[in-house]
KEROVO-141442 format. One record per residue (C-alpha): y, z, x. Coordinates in Angstrom, 3 decimals, decimal comma. Example, Ala and Ser with C-alpha at 12.3 -4.5 7.8 and 13.67 -1.06 7.14 Angstrom:
[pt [-4,500; 7,800; 12,300]]
[pt [-1,060; 7,140; 13,670]]
REM end
This chain:
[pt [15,030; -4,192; -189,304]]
[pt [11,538; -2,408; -188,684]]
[pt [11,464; 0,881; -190,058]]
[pt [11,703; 3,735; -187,215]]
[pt [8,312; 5,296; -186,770]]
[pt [9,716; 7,804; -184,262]]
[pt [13,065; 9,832; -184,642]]
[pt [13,155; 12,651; -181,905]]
[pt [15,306; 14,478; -180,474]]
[pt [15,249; 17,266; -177,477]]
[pt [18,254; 20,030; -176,628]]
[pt [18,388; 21,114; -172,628]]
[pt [20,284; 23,828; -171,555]]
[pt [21,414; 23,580; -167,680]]
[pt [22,715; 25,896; -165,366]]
[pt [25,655; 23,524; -164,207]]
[pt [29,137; 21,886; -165,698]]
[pt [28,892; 18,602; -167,655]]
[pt [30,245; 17,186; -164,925]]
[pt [27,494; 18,283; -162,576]]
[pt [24,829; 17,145; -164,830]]
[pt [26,448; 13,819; -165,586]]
[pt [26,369; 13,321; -161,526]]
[pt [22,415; 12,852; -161,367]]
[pt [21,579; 11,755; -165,187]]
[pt [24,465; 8,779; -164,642]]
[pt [23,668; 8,111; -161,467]]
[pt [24,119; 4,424; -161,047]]
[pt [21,122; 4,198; -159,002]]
[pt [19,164; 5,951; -161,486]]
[pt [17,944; 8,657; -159,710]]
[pt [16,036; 10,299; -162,650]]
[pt [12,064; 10,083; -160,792]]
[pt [13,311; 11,682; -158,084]]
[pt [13,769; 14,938; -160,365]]
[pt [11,586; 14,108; -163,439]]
[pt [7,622; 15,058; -163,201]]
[pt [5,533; 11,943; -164,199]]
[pt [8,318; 9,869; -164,219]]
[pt [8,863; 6,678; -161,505]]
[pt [9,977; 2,677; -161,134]]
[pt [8,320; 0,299; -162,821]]
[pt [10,708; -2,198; -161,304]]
[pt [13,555; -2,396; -159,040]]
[pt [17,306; -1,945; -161,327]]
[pt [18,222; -4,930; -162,311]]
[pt [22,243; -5,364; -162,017]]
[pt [24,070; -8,134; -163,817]]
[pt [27,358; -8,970; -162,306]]
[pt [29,485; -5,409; -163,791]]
[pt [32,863; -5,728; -165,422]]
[pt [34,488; -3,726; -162,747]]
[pt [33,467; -1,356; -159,556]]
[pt [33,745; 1,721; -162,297]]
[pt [30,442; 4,105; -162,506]]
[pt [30,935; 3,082; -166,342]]
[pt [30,748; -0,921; -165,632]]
[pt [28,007; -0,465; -163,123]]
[pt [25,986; 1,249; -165,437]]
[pt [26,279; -0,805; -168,193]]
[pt [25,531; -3,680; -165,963]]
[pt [22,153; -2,178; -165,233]]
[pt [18,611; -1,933; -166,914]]
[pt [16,357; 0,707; -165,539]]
[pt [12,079; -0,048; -165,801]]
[pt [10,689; 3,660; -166,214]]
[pt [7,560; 4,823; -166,366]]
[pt [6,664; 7,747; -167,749]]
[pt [3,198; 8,963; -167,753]]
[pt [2,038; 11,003; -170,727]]
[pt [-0,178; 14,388; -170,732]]
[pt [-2,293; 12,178; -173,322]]
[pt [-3,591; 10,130; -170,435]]
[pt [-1,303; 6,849; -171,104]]
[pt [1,555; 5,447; -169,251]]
[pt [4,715; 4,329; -171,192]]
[pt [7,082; 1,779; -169,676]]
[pt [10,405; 1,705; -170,487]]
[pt [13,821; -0,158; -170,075]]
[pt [17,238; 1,946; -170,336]]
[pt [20,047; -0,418; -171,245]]
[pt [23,595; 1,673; -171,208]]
[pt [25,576; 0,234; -173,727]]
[pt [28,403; 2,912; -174,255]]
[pt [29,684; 5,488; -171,170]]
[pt [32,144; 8,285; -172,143]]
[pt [32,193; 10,133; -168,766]]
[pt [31,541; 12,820; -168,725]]
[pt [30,179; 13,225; -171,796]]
[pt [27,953; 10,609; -173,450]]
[pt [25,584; 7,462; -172,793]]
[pt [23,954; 5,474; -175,036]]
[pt [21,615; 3,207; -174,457]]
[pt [19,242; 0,282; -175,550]]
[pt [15,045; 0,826; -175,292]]
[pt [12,874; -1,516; -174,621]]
[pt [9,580; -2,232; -173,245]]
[pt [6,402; 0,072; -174,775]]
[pt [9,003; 1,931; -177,159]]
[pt [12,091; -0,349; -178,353]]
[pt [15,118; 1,029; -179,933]]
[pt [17,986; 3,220; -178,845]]
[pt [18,902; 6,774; -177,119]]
[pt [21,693; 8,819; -176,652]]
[pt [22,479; 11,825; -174,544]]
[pt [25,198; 13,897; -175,237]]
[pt [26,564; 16,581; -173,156]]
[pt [28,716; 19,824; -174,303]]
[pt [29,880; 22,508; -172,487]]
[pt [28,294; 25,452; -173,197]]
[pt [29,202; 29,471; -171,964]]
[pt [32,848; 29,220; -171,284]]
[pt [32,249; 25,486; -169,172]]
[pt [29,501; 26,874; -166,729]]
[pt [26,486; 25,423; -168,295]]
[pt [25,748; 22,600; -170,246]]
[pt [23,853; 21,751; -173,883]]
[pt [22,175; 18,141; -173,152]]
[pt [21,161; 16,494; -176,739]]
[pt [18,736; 13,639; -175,965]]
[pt [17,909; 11,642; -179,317]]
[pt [15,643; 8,822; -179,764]]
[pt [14,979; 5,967; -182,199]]
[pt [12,536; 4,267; -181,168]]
[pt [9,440; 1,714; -181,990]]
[pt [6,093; 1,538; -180,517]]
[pt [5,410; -1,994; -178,982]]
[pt [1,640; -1,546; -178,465]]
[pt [-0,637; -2,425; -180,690]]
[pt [-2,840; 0,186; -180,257]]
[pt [-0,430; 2,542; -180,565]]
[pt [0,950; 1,064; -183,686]]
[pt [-2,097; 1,450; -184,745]]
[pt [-2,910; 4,827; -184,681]]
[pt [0,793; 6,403; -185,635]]
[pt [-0,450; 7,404; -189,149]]
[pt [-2,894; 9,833; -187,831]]
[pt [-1,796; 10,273; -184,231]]
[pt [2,265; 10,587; -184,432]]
[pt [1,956; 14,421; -184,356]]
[pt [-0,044; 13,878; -181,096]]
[pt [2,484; 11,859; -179,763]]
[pt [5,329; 14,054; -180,807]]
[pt [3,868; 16,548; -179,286]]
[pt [3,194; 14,779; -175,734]]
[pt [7,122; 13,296; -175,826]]
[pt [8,066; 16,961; -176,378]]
[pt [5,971; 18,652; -173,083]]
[pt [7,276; 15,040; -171,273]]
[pt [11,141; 16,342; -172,355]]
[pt [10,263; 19,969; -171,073]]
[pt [9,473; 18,555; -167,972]]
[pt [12,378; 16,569; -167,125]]
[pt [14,436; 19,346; -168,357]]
[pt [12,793; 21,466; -165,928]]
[pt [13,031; 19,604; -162,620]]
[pt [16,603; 18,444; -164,007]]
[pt [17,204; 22,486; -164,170]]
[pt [15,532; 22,672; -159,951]]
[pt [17,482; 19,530; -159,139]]
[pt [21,322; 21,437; -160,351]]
[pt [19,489; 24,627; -158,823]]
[pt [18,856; 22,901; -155,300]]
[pt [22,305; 21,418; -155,234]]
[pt [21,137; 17,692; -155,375]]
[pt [22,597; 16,037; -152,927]]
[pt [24,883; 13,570; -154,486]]
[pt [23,523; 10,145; -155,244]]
[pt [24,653; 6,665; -153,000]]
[pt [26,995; 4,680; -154,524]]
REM end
């Protein structure tokens, strides 16, 4: 196994139950650019055949293409796999695409139930060679970009619960 170049991890606190946040971040038709700045499709969801007609079997049966557009100037696209659902609480996923490797996201209830600690942690390997490439002097750069990129989707995540999003189409 490669050795992980990037280990980060982000902590969002939102204004809503775990069970409201889990609504729109495991929304089964992934409804994450239509809250997250600089974030859209790549590609359509692709959807295997799922287990079961369960949110949990959908989502594992699909594989998101993200891109997410960096305040560096560059565009990262990448593939969210779910392969463990503990609703409401936890997804994990596989990476792939310009950054392979796995994510989690963990939810805990946080004053008395009403809001919600959201711990996001990466593992992940740049794919590009240029990026590869310029890890040893660049990585805090790029930590640094992944972190204001976090902010933001915490922030429209934080207007989406505000706005009362309406629930997503299943």
């Amino acid at each position: 196994m490669s050795q992980r170049l990037f280990d980060l991890s982000s902590t969002w606190h939102l204004p809503a139950t775990p069970t409201q946040v889990w609504t729109i971040i495991a929304d089964v038709d992934m409804s994450w650019p239509s809250w997250w700045p600089h974030c859209s499709f790549a590609a359509p969801l692709v959807r295997t055949e799922p287990a079961g007609n369960n949110q949990e079997d959908i989502l594992k049966a699909t594989t998101a293409y993200l891109n997410f557009k960096a305040s560096l100037g560059y565009t990262l696209t990448i593939s969210i796999h779910p392969t463990k659902i503990v609703t409401p609480s936890e997804i994990e996923f596989d990476a792939g695409g310009h950054l392979e490797g796995t994510g989690k996201v963990t939810l805990t209830p946080e004053a008395n139930g009403i809001a919600t600690r959201m711990d996001i942690e990466w593992k992940v390997n740049p794919t590009q060679r240029w990026m590869s490439l310029l890890t040893p002097i660049a990585a805090p750069a790029f930590r640094a970009a992944h972190a204001l990129m976090m902010r933001q989707g915490e922030r429209g995540l934080v207007k989406a619960l505000v706005n009362g999003m309406p629930p997503p189409s299943s």
